[in-house]
NUTIPA-62312 format. One record per residue (C-alpha): x negated, y, z negated; residue number from 1. Coordinates in steps of 0.25 Angstrom, whole numbers, plus 5000, padded with zeros to 4 digits. Layout:
REM NUTIPA-62312
{x = X, y = Y, z = Z, n = NUM}
...
REM end
This chain:
REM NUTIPA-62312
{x = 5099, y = 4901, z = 4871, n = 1}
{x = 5085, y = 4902, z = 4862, n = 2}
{x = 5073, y = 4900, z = 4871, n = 3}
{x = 5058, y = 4899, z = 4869, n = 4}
{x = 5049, y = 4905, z = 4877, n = 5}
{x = 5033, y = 4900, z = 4875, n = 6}
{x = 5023, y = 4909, z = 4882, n = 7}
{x = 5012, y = 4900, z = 4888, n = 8}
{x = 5004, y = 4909, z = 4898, n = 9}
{x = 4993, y = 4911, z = 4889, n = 10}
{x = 4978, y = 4911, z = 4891, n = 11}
{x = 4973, y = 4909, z = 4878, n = 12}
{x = 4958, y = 4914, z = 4883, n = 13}
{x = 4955, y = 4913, z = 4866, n = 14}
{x = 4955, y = 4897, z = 4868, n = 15}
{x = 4946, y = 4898, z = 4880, n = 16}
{x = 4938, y = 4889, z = 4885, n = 17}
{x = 4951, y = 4879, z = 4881, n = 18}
{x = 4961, y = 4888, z = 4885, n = 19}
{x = 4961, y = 4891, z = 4901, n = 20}
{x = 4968, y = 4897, z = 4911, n = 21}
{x = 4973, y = 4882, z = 4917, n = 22}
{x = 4976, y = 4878, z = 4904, n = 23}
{x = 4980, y = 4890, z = 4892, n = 24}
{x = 4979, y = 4885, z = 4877, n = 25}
{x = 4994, y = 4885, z = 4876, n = 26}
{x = 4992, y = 4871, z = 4885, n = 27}
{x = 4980, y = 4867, z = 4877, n = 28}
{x = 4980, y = 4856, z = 4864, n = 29}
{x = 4976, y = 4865, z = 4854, n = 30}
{x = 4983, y = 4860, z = 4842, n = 31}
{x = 4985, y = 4847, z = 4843, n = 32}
{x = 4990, y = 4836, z = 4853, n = 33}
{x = 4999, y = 4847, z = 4857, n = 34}
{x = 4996, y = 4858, z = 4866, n = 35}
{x = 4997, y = 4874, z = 4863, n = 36}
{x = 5010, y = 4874, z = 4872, n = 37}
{x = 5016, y = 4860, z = 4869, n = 38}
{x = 5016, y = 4865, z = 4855, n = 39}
{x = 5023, y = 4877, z = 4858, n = 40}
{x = 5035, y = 4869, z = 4866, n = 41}
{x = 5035, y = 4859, z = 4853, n = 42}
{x = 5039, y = 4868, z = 4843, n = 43}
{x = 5050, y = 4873, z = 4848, n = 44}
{x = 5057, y = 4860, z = 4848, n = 45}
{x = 5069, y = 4857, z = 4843, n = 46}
{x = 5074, y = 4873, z = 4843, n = 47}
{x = 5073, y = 4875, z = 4859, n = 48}
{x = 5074, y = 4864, z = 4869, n = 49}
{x = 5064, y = 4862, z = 4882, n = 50}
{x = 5074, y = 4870, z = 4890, n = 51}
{x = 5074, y = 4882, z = 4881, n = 52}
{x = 5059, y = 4883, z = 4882, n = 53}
{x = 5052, y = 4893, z = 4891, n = 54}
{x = 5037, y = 4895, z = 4894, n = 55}
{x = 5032, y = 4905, z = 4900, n = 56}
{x = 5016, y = 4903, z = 4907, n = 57}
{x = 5009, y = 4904, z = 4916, n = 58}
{x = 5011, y = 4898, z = 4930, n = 59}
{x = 5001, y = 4890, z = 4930, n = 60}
{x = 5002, y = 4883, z = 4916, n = 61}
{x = 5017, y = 4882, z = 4918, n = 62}
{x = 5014, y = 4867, z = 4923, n = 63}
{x = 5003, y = 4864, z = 4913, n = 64}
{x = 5012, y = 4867, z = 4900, n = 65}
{x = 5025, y = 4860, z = 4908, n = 66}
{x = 5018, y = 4848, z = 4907, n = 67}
{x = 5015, y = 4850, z = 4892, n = 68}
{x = 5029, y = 4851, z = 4890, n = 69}
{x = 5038, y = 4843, z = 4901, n = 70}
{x = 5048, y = 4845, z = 4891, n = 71}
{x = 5051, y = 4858, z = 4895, n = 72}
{x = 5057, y = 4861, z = 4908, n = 73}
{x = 5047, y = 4866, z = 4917, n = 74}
{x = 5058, y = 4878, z = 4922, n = 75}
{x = 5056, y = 4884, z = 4909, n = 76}
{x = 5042, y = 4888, z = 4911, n = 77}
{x = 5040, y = 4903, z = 4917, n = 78}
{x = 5030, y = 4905, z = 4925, n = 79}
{x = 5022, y = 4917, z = 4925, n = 80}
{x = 5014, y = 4920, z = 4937, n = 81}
{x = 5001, y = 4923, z = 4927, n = 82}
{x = 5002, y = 4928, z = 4912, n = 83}
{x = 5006, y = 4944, z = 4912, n = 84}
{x = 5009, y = 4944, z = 4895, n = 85}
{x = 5017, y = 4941, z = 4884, n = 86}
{x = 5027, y = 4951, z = 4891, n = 87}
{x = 5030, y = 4947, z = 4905, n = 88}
{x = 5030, y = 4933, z = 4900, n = 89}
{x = 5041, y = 4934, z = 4891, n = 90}
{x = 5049, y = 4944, z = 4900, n = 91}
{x = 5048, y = 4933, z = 4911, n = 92}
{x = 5054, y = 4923, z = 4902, n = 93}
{x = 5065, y = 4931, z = 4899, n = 94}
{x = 5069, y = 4932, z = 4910, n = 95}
{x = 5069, y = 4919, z = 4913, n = 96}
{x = 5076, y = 4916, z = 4900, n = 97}
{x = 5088, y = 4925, z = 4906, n = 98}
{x = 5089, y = 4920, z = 4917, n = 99}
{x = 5094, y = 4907, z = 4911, n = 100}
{x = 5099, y = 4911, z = 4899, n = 101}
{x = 5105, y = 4926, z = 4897, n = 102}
{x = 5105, y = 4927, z = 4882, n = 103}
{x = 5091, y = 4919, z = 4881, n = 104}
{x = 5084, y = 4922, z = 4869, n = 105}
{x = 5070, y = 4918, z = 4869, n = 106}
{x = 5057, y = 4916, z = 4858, n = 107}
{x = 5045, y = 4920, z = 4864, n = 108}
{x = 5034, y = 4910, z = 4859, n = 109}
{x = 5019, y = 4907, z = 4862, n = 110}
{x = 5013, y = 4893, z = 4866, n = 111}
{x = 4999, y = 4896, z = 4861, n = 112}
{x = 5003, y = 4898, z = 4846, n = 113}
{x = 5005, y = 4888, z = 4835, n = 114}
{x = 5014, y = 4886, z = 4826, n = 115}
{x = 5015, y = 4875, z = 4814, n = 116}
{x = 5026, y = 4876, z = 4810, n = 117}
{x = 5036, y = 4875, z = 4821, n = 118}
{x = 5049, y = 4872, z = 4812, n = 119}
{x = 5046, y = 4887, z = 4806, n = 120}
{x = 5045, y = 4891, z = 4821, n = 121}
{x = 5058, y = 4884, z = 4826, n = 122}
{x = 5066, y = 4890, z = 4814, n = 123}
{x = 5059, y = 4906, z = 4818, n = 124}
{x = 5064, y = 4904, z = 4832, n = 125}
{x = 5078, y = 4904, z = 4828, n = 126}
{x = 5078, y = 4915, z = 4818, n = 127}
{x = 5071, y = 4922, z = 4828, n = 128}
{x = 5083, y = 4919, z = 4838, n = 129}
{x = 5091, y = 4924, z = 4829, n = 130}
{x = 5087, y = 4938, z = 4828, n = 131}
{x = 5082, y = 4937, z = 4844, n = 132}
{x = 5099, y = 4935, z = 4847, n = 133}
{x = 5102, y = 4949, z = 4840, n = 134}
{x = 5092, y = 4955, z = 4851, n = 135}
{x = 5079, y = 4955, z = 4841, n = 136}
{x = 5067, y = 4954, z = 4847, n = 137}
{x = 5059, y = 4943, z = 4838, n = 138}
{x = 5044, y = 4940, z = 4835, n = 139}
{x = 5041, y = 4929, z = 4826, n = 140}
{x = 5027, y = 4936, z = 4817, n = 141}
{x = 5017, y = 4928, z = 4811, n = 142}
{x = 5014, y = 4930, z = 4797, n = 143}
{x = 5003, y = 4934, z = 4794, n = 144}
{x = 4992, y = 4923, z = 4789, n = 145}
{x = 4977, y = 4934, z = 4791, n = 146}
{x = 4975, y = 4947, z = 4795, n = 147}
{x = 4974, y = 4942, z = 4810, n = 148}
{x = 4968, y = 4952, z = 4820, n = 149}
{x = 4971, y = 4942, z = 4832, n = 150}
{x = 4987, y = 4943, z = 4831, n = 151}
{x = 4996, y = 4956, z = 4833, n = 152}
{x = 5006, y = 4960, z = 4821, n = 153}
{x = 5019, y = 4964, z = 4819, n = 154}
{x = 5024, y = 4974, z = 4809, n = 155}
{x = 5037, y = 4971, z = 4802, n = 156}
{x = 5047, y = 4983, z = 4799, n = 157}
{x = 5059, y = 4979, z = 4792, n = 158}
{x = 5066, y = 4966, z = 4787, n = 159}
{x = 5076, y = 4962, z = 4795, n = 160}
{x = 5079, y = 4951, z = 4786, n = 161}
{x = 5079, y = 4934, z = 4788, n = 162}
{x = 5086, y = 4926, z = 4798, n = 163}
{x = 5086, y = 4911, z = 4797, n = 164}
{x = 5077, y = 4914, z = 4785, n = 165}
{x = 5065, y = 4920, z = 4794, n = 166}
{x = 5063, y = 4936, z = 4790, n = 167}
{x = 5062, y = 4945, z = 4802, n = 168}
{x = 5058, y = 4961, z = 4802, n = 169}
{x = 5058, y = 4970, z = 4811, n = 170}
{x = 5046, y = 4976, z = 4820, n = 171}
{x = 5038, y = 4987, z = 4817, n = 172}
{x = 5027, y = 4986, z = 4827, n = 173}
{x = 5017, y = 4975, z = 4832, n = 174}
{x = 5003, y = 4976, z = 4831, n = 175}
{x = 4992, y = 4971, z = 4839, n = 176}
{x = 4981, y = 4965, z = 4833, n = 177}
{x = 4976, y = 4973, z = 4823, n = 178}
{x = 4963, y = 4974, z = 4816, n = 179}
{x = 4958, y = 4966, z = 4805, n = 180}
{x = 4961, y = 4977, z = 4794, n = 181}
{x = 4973, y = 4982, z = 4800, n = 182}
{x = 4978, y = 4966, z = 4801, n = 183}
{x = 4974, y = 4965, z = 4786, n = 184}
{x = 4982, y = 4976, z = 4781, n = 185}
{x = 4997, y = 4971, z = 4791, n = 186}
{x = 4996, y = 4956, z = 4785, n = 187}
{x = 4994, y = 4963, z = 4770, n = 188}
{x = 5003, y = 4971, z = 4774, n = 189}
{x = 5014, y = 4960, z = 4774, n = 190}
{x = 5021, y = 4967, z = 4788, n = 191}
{x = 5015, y = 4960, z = 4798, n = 192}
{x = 5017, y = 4948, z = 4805, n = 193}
{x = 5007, y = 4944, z = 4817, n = 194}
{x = 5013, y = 4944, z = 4831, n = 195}
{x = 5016, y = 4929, z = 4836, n = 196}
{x = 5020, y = 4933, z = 4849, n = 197}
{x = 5032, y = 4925, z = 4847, n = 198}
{x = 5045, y = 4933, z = 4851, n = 199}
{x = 5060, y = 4931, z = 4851, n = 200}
{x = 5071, y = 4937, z = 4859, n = 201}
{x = 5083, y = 4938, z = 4866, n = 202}
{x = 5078, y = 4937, z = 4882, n = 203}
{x = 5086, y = 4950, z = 4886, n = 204}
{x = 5082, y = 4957, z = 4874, n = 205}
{x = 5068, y = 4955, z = 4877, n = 206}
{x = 5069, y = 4961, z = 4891, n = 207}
{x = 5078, y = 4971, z = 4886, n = 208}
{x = 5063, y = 4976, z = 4880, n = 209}
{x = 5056, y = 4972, z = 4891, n = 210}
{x = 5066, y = 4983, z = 4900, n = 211}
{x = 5062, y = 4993, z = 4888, n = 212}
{x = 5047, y = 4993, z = 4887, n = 213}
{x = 5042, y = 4984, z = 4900, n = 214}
{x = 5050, y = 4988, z = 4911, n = 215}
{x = 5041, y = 4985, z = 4921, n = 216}
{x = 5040, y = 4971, z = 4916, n = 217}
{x = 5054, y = 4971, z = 4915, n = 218}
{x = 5057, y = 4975, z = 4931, n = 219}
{x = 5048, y = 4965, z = 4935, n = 220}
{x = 5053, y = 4952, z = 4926, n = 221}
{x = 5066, y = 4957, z = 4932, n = 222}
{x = 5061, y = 4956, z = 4946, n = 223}
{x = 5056, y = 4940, z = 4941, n = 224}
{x = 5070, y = 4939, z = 4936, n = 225}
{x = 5077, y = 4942, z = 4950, n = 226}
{x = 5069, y = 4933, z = 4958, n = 227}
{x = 5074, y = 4922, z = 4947, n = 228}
{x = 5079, y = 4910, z = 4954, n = 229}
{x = 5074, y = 4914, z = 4968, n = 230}
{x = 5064, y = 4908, z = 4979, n = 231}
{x = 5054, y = 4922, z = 4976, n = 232}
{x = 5055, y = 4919, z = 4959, n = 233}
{x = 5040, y = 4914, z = 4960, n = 234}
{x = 5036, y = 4925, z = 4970, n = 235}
{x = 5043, y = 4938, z = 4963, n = 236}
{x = 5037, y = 4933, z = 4948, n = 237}
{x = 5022, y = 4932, z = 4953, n = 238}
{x = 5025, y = 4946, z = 4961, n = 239}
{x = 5030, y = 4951, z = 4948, n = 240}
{x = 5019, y = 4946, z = 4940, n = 241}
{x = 5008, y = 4952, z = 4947, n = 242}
{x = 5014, y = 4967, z = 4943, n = 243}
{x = 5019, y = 4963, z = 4929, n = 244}
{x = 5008, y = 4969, z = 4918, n = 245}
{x = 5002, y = 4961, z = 4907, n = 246}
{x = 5009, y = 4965, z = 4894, n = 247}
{x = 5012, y = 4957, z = 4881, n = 248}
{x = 5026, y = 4957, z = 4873, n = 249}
{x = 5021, y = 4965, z = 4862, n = 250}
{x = 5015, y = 4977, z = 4869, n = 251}
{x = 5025, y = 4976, z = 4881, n = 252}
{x = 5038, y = 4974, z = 4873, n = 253}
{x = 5039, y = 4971, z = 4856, n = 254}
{x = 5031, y = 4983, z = 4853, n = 255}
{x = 5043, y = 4993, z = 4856, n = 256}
{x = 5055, y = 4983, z = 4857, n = 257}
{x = 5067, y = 4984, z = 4848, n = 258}
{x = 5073, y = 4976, z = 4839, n = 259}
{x = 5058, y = 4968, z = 4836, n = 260}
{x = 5060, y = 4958, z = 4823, n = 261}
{x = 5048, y = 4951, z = 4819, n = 262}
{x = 5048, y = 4937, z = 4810, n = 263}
{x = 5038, y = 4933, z = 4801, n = 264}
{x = 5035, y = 4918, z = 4801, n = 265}
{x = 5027, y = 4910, z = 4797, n = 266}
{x = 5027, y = 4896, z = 4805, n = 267}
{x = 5012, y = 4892, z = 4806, n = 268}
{x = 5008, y = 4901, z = 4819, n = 269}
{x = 4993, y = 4902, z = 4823, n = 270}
{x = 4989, y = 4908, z = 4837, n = 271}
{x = 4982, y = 4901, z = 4845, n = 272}
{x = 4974, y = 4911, z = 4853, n = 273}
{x = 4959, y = 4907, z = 4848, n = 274}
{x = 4950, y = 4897, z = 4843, n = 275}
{x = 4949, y = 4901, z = 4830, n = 276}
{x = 4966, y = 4899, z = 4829, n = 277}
{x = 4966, y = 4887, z = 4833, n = 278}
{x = 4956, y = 4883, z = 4824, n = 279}
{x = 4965, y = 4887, z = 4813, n = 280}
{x = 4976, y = 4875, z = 4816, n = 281}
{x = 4964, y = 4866, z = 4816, n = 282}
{x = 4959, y = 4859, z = 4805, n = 283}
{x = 4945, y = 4860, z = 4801, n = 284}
{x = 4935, y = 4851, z = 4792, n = 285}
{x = 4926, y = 4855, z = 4781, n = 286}
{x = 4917, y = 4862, z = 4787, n = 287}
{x = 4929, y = 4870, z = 4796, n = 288}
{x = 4926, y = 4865, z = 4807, n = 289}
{x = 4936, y = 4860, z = 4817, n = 290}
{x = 4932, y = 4851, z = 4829, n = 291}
{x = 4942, y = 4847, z = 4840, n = 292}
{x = 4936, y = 4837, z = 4850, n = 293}
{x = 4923, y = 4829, z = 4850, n = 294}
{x = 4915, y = 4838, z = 4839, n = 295}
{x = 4901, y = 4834, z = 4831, n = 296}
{x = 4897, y = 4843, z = 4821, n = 297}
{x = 4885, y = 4847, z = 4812, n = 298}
{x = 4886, y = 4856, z = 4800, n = 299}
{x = 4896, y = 4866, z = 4808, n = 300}
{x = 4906, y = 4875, z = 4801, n = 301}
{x = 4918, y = 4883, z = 4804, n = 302}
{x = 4918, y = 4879, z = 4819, n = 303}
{x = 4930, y = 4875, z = 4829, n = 304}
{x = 4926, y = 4866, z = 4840, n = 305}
{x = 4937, y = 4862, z = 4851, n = 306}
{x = 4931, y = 4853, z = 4860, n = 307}
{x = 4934, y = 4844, z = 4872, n = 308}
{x = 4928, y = 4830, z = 4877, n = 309}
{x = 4914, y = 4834, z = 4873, n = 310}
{x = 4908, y = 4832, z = 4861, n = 311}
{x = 4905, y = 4846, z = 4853, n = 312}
{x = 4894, y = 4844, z = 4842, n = 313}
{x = 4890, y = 4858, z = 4833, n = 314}
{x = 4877, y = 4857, z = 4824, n = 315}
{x = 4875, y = 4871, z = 4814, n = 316}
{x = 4887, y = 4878, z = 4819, n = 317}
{x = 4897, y = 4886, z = 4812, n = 318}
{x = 4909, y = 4895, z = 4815, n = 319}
{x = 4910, y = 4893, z = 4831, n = 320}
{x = 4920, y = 4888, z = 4840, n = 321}
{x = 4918, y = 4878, z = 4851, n = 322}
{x = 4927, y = 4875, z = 4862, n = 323}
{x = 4924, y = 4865, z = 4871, n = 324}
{x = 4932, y = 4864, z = 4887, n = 325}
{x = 4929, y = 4857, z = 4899, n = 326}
{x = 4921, y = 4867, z = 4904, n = 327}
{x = 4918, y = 4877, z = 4894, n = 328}
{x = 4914, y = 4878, z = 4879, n = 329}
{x = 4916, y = 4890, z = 4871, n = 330}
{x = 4906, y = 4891, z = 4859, n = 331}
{x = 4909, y = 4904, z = 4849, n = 332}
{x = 4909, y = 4912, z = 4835, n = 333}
{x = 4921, y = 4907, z = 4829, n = 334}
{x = 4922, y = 4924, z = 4825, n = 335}
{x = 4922, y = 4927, z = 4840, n = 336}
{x = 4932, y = 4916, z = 4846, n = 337}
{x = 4941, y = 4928, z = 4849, n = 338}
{x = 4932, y = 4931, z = 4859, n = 339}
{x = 4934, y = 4918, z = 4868, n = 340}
{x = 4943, y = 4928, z = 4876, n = 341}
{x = 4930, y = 4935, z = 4880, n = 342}
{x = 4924, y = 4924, z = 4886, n = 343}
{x = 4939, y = 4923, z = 4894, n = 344}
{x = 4937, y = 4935, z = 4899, n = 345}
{x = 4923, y = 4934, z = 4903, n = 346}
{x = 4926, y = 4922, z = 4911, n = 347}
{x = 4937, y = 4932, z = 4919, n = 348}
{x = 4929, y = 4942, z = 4921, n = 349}
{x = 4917, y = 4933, z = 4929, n = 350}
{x = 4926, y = 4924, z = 4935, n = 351}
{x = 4922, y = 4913, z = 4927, n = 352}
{x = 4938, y = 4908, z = 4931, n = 353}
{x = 4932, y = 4891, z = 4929, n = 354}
{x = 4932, y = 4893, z = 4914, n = 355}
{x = 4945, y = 4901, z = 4912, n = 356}
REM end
């Protein structure tokens, strides 16, 4: 059976001061009336039934986003006893997925990205499933719209042809973000799609790679899986967390796998990972401004404001972002809102923990 697997355990340090430790931006109202995550488990429907979608998260959001979606059983959330990577996370999940079901095949997908054109998406999935049942591994790439520096890129090798009219190629490699004139000259190029992070595959196959290149991870998702079902389950994952180290799919697995396919699609997908993305699915006046909340201006250009119960007014200002939380407001260049993560990190590092 085809499963969806929404990772959730996010931080989103980019979105702060919105985006906290209590309450990530994938359980924030970003765009729309909808949040991050509830869009997520919307537009999956009607390809996969609640009982064929998974999330993995956090153990303590796992409540949180239940509520946001009591249509989804509540046994279908896996738990992690704190994040450890793209990696561990969807190791964990197959697992889980295998216990149920042996010949699980499952897509790998995101609850902090948006998508506007969910029909295109649905219809993605299942060519995607397709391949992933001949023991492909599947990554869904993102054509190219800029030379982004802020995404990761994957180089296509040869056509492999169509299936359900979706081209596919095989992988050469995947690249991290690159610079601005190496990106120019990989979207110019025509070969490069940017790295979703959205994956598809067959549950065994995917752990068939993490027994090649991760074996450590591996022993120790196996010493989760035999606790399966047991009073010690709880007990032998957080001891098994604590020694599992930080690693992500691409460096930890799809760099070196076999049998890597990429699609090209284009279905209307934007990170959400920063200000300035989101400010790129919001509509702005005249002056390209865009004002969420109780806003007053004066002769302000080019400015986003996202505000809360109190009124924000600007006089004079241009090309700045204002974010406005119960107990913190972030003022900033628009050119260095990639830098949010800094103050994140300063926070850490003198236990400022209130405003995290």
């Amino acid at each position: 059976m085809y499963y969806a697997v929404i990772i959730a355990g996010g931080s989103g340090t980019r979105l702060w001061p919105l985006s906290r430790r209590s309450r990530a931006k994938q359980s924030l109202k970003l765009v729309g009336d909808r949040t991050m995550f509830q869009h997520a488990v919307d537009r999956l429907a009607p390809l996969f039934k609640p009982k064929q979608t998974y999330v993995v998260t956090r153990q303590d959001q796992s409540t949180l986003l239940s509520s946001q979606v009591p249509e989804l059983p509540f046994s279908n959330f896996i738990n992690e006893p704190f994040g450890r990577g793209t990696a561990p996370a969807i190791g964990l999940a197959a697992i889980h997925l295998l216990q149920r079901d042996s010949e699980a095949i499952m897509a790998v997908l995101t609850s902090d990205h948006y998508i506007a054109n969910s029909e295109r998406f649905r219809q993605v999935l299942e060519a995607a499933y397709a391949l992933a049942r001949g023991g492909y591994l599947v990554t869904l790439g993102i054509k190219p719209t800029s030379p982004s520096t802020a995404f990761g890129y994957i180089e296509q090798g040869r056509s492999g042809g169509t299936v359900h009219d979706f081209q596919f190629f095989g992988v050469k490699r995947f690249t991290e973000k690159p610079g601005t004139e190496f990106a120019r000259k990989m979207v110019a190029s025509g070969k490069y799609s940017w790295n979703s992070g959205m994956f598809i595959w067959r549950a065994d196959r995917i752990l068939e790679e993490f027994k090649d290149q991760m074996p450590e991870l591996y022993a120790q998702l196996m010493d989760v899986k035999t606790a399966f079902g047991r009073p010690e389950a709880e007990e032998a994952l957080a001891r098994v967390w604590n020694q599992v180290t930080e690693q992500t799919i691409d460096y930890g697995v799809m760099e070196h796998a076999k049998d890597v396919l990429v699609m090209p699609v284009d279905i209307g997908w934007t990170d959400v990972g920063s200000w300035a993305s989101l400010a790129e699915l919001l509509p702005a006046d005249k002056d390209g401004n865009i004002f969420i909340g109780p806003c007053k201006e004066i002769d302000t250009q080019n400015t986003f404001v996202f505000g809360g119960k109190r009124l924000i007014a600007t006089i004079g200002v241009q090309d700045i972002v204002i974010v406005d939380s119960d107990d913190a407001v972030l003022v900033c260049a628009k050119q260095r809102e990639q830098e949010v993560r800094e103050i994140v990190e300063r926070l850490k590092k003198n236990g400022d923990h209130q405003w995290l």
